[in-house]
N, C-alpha and C positions, 0 to 999 in steps of 0.2 A: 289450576291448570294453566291459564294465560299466563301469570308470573313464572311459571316455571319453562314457558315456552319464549317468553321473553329472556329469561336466565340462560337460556340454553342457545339462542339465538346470541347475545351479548359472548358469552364464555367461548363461543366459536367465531367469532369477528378475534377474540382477543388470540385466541388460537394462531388462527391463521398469520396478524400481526404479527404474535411472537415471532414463527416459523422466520418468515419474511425477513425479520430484522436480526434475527441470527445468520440467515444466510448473507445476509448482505453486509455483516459485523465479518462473516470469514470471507466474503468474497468484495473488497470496494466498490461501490458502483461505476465509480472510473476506468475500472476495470469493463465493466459492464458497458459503458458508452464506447473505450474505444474496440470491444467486438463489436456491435455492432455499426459504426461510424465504415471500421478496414472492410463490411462484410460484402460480398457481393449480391447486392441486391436483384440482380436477374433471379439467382436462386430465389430469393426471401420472395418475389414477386410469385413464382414457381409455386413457392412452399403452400403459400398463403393459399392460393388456387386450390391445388389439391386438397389440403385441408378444406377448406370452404364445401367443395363437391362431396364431402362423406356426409353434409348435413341433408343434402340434396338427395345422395342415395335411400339415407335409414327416412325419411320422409315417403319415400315410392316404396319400403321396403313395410313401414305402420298402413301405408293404402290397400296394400297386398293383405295383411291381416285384418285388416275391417270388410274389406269387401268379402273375406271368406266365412267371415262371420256373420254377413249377413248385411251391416252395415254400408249401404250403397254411398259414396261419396266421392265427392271430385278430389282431383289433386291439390288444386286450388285452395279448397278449402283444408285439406290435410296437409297443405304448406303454410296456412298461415296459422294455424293453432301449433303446426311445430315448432316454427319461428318465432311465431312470439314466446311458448314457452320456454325460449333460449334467454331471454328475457329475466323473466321469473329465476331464472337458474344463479343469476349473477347474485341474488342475494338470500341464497339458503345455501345448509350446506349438501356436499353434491350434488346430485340431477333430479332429487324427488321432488320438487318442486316445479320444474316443466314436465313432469311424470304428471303430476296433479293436475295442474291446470290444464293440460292437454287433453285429460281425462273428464273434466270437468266441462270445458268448452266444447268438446266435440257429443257428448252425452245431452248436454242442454239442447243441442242441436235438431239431435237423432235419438233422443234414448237411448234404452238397451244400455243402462250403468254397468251393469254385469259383462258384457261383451265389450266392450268399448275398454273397460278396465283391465280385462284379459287379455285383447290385444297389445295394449301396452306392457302387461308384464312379460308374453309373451315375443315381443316385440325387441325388451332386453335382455330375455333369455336366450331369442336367437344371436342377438351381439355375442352373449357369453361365449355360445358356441365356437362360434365364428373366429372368435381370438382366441381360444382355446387351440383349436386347429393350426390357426397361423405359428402359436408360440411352440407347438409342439414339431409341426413340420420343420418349421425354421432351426427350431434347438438340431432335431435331428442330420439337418444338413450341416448344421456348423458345432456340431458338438466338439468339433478337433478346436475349434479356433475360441473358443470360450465354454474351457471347461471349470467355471470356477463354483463350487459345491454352494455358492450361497445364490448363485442364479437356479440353479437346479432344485433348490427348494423352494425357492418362490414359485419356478414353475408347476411345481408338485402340488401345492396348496392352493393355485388356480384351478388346478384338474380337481384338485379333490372338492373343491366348491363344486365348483363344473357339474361333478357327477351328480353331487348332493342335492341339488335342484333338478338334475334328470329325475333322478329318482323319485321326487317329491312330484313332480310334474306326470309323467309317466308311469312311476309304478303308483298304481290305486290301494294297494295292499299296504307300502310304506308310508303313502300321506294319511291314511287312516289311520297310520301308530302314532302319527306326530300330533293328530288333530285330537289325541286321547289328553293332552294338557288345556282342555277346554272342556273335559266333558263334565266339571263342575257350573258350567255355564251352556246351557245346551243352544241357547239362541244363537249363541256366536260359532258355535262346532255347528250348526246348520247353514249359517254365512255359510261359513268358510268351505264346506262341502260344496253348496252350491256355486261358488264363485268354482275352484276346480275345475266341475264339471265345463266350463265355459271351456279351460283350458285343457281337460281331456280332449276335447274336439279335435286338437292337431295332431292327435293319436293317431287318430281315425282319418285324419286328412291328411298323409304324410307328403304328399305332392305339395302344398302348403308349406308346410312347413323347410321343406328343400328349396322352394323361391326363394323365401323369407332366409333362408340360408347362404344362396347365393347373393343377396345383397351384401349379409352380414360381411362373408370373407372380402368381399370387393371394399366394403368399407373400413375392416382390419388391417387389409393392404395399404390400404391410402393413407390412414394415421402415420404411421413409419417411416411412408415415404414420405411423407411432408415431414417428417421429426430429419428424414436422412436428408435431404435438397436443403431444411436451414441449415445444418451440420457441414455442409457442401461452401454456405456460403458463408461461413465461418471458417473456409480453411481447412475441414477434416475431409481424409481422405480416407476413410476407412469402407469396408465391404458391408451393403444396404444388411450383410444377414444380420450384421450386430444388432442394428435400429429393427430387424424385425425380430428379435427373439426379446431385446431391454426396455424398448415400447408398448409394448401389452402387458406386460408387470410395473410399467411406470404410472400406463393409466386404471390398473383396477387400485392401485395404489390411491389414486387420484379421485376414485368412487367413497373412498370412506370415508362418512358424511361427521367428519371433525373438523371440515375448515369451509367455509366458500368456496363455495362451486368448486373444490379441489385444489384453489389456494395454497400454497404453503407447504402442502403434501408432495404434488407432483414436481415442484420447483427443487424440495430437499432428497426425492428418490431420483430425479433426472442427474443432480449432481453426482449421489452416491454411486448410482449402478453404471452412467457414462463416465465416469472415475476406474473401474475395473478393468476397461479397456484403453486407459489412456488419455480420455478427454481431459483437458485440465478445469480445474471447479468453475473458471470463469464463461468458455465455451458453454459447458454442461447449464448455468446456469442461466445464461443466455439463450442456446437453444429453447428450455421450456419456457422461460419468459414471452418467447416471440410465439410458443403457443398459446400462453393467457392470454396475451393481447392481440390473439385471432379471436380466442373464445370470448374475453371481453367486447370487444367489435360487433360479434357477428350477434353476441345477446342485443346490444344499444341497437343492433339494424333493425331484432327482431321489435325490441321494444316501442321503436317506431310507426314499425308495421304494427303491432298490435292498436296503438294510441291511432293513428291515422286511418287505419282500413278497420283492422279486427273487430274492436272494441265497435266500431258501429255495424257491421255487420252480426252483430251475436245481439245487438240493441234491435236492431231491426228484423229480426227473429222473434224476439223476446213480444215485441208488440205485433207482429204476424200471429204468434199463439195464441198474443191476450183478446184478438178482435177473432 
């Protein structure tokens, strides 16, 4: 099992590599220096900002679902296990890895593995929604202005995820037919009931789950607009609805866990689908660059704060329990 986690860690570094050096075989980095050299940096300062604040929102948006679960907890403390797991993020591939450790350090904490777990899942279920919403309203307002059938299906195949999780999450009757590929193993089909029920609770708490909702869209918003102010400061002039209908299919693109922390992926969908509108590959590929190296940043801040504060804080727990 470790050889094969190690395999699979290695074949995804090579991955994302690949990715990486083909884009940069079609696009020079010369190219790549002087966008950003000509760019206007007011924006790029802009950008950064905004961006930065959506880590800041979905952090007060996971406090909102612990506390409803029961889970009493400062902000405090639910900003630095988020933070740091930005950390953790940089060297797995997409976000299950500060999914984990978030889950892991706030449980060790407080208990309640079960609810603390749920929260979390339900924590990215609400993001789902959230941009679900944004891509669909946005499509709808600018369906004249980018009508091209291969946007339209990726749109399509987010809802239809979208749904497929409502359903699984909400309807009790469908996660029961699904949970029938475990009933050869009944310990694990009783997990997994049990775990569930944690997240049936926002059924019944829908006031909950509409906070958790309103962070989400605020934080859908904001992706975009930090994709659309670099775009700004690169010279494009185009209308914000582009970046809020092409940015929420760039990043669920950017969630499938085949490359680091979405390495690779979102750098070659940012080219492809701001190409449909006109961006040229060096822009496009620029833009998302200057999102990794937010997101790269903002992990090495949290990894800081983990090493400096975290990590002795969850030490200093650890020997509160043991005495």
């Amino acid at each position: 099992m470790l050889k094969k986690k190690k395999f699979l860690f290695v074949f995804r570094i090579l991955i994302t590599l690949a990715i990486l050096f083909a884009l940069f075989k079609l696009v020079p980095y010369k190219k790549i220096i002087e966008v950003f050299k000509d760019s206007n940096k007011t924006y790029l300062v802009f950008a950064g900002l905004t961006f930065s604040s959506c880590f800041f929102l979905a952090a007060g948006r996971w406090q909102l679902l612990l506390s409803a679960l029961g889970v009493k907890i400062s902000f405090r403390e639910v900003f630095y296990a988020f933070f740091s797991g930005l950390f953790f993020n940089l060297f797995f591939p997409s976000f299950v890895a500060g999914d984990v450790f978030r889950s892991l350090s706030i449980s060790h904490c407080h208990g309640s593995k079960k609810k603390v777990a749920s929260s979390v899942l339900m924590d990215r279920y609400s993001g789902t929604v959230g941009l679900v919403l944004i891509v669909l309203i946005s499509y709808l307002l600018g369906r004249n202005i980018l009508p091209d059938p291969r946007v339209l299906v990726a749109i399509a195949v987010i809802s239809a995820g979208s749904l497929f999780l409502s359903l699984a999450i909400f309807n009790r009757a469908f996660f029961l037919f699904l949970t029938k590929v475990f009933r050869k193993n009944p310990k694990i089909e009783e997990k997994i009931i049990s775990f569930h029920d944690q997240l049936y609770f926002f059924k019944k708490k829908p006031g909950v789950f509409l906070g958790s909702l309103v962070f989400s869209l605020l934080i859908q918003l904001l992706v975009p607009i930090s994709f659309f102010l670099t775009a700004r400061a690169f010279g494009v002039t185009l209308s914000i609805l582009y970046f809020l209908i092409l940015v929420p299919i760039i990043m669920v693109i950017a969630l499938i866990p085949i490359t680091i922390a979405g390495a690779g992926t979102r750098e070659a969908s940012s080219v492809y689908f701001f190409s449909l509108i006109g961006i040229s590959k060096s822009i496009g590929l620029g833009i998302s660059l200057f999102n990794l190296i937010l997101s790269v940043f903002l992990g090495i801040l949290g990894g800081i704060l983990y090493v400096g504060i975290y990590h002795r804080w969850l030490q200093s727990h650890s020997s509160g329990a043991g005495s």
